[in-house]
N, C-alpha and C positions, 0 to 999 in steps of 0.2 A: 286065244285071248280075244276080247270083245273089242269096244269102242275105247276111246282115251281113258275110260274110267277105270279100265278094268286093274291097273297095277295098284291103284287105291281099295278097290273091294277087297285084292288080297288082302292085307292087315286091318281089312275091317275100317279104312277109313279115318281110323282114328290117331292121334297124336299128329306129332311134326313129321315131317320127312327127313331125310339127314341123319347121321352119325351111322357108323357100322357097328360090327358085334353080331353076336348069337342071339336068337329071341330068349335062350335061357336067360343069357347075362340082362338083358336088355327086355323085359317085355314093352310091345309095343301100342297091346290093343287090351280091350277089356271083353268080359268077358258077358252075357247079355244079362245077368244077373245084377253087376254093376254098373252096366249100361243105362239101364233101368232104372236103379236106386241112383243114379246120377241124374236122368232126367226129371225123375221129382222132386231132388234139391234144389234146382233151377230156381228162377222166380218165375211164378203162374203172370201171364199176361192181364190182365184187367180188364172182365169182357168178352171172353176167348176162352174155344173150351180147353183147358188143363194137358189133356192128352195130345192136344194136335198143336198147340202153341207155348212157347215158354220164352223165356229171356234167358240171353246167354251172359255170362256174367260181367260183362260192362256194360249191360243193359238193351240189346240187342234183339228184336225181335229174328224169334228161329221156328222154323214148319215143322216138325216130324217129320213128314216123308220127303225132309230136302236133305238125307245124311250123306255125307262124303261130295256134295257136289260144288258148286265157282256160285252160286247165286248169290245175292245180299239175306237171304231169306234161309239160306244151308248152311249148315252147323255140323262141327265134328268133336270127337271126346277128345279131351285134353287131359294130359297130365299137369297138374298144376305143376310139381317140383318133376322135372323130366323124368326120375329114376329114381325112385324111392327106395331105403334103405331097403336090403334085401328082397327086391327088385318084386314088387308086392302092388298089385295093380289094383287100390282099395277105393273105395266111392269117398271116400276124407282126399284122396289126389287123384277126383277126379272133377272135371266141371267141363261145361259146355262152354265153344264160344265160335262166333260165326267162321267159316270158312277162311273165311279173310286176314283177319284177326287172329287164327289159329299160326295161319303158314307164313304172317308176320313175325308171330311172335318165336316160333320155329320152337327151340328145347332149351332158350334161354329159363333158369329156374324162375327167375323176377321180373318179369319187365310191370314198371307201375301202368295202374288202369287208366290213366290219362294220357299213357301213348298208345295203350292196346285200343283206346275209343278212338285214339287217331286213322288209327291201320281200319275202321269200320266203315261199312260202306256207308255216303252221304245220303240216303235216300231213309224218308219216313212215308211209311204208308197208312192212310186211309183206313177207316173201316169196311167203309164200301170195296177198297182194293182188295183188303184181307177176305173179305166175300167172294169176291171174285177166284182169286188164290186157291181159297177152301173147298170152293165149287168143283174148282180143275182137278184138284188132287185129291179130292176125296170124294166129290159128286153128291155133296150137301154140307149144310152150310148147321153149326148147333152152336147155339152162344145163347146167354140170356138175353130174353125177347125177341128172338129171333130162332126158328129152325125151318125150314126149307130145304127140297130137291133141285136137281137139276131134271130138267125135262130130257122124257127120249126125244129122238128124231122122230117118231110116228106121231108121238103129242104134238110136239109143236107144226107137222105137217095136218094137225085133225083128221088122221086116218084112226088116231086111240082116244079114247078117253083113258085116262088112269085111274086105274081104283087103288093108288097109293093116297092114304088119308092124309099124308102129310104135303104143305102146302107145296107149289113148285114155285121157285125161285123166282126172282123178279131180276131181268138184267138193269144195272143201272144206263145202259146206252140203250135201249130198249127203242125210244122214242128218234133216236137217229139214223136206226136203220131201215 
């Protein structure tokens, strides 16, 4: 076993934690086919490209490559109704919803969305921070009116010039360090 994450990556991350059983009786996770058709049910962010950002469903900005983790910004799959009739793990019971929010709301079937926005983390982010973010985890940045890299360590030393066409990033602290 790895680091703290690693009893979450078994079951994929996904649903609540809690309650016992068999994974027959009980499935837990889905499968990446529904994963998938789950995250482009989502609502697309506004500005943001489609694949790497979405809203989870009390409205919640979630990364792509933040699944199973504590961030404000990490998201895991949910079962909307914990255990659907003949225990059927379908993209209709399935939705995203922030990390936080998920293991609030645990395998209760209902909790209403004006407590699940309670359990969400207080923090709105920036464009510019989303840049930022995008940068880190993906190593460029693609939204409309905007697409940019992140520079190597040789670029930014002026030992490279790059012959990637595409523009290299601008940091917004750029000017304070």
């Amino acid at each position: 076993m790895g680091g703290p994450s690693s009893p979450r990556r078994e079951n994929n991350g996904e649903g609540s934690s809690g309650g016992g059983g068999s994974s027959k009786e009980r499935p837990r996770s889905f499968d990446e086919k529904t994963r998938l058709a789950c995250w482009r049910k989502a609502a697309v962010v506004a500005g943001r490209h489609p694949e790497r950002w979405r809203q989870d469903a009390v409205g919640n900005i979630v990364c792509r490559r933040f699944w199973s983790c504590h961030g404000c910004l990490c998201y895991e799959y949910d079962h909307i109704v914990p255990f659907s009739r003949g225990g059927e793990s379908t993209v209709e019971n399935c939705q995203i919803l922030q990390t936080r929010v998920n293991r609030s709301k645990s395998d209760k079937a209902w909790v209403d969305e004006a407590e699940m926005r309670g359990f969400s983390c207080d923090i709105k982010f920036t464009d510019k921070e989303l840049d930022i973010i995008e940068m880190a985890a993906y190593g460029d940045v693609i939204r409309p009116g905007k697409q940019c890299r992140c520079r190597t360590v040789a670029e930014m030393l002026g030992q490279v010039k790059s012959k990637n066409r595409v523009a290299a990033c601008e940091l917004p602290d750029k000017s304070t360090s």
